[in-house]
C-alpha positions in Angstrom: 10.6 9.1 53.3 13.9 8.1 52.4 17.2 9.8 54.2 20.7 10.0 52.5 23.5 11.3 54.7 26.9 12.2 52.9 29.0 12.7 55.7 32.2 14.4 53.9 29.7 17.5 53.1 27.5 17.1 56.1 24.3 16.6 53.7 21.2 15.6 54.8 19.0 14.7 51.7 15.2 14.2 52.4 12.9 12.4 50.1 9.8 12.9 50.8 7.7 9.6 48.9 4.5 10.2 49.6 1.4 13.6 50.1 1.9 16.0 52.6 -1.5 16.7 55.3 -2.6 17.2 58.1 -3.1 14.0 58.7 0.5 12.9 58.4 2.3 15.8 58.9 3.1 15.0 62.7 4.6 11.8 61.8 6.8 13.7 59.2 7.9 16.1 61.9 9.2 14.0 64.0 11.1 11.4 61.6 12.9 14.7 60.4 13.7 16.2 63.8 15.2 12.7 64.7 17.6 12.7 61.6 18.7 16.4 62.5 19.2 15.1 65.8 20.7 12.1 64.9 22.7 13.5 62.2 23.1 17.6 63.1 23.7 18.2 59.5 24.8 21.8 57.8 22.6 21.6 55.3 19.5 19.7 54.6 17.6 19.4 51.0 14.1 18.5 50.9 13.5 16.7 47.7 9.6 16.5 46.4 9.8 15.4 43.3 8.1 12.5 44.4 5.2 14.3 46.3 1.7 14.5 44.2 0.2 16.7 46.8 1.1 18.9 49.9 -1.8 21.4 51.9 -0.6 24.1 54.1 -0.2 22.0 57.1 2.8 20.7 55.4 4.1 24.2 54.0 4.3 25.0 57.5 6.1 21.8 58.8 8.8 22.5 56.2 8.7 26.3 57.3 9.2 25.0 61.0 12.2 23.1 59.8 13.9 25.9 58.2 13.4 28.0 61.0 15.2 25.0 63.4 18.3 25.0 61.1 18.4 28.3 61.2 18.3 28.6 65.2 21.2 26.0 65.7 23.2 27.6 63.3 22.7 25.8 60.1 21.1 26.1 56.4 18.4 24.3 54.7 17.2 24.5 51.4 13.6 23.1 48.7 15.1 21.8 46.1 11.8 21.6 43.9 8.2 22.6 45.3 
């Protein structure tokens, strides 16, 4: 996964670089809550044009992301599914 920041725009870009499962979706989670920790961004876009494959535990880790935005306040958007 590769993380871009612009500050100016408070901008968190998230390319995800590799399939989304159950078996790394935990991992995911938490390299993603960091940066939203790390960063509190006001917007966050998940980019998957790189992503060959994603089952539903994934769906529901980027589901659980939008809902955390959402609670402190902030937006997220999918760029391309």
């Amino acid at each position: 996964m590769n993380v871009k920041y612009n500050e100016k725009d408070k901008l968190l870009l998230l390319e995800i670089t590799e399939e989304i499962d159950h078996h790394l979706v935990d991992i995911l989670r938490r390299k993603i809550d960091n940066e939203i920790t790390r960063y509190m961004p006001r917007k966050i876009i998940f980019d998957f044009n790189n992503v060959s494959f994603m089952d539903s535990a994934g769906i529901g880790m980027v589901i659980g992301r939008y809902k955390t935005m959402n609670m402190i306040g902030r937006k997220s958007r999918n760029d391309k599914c």
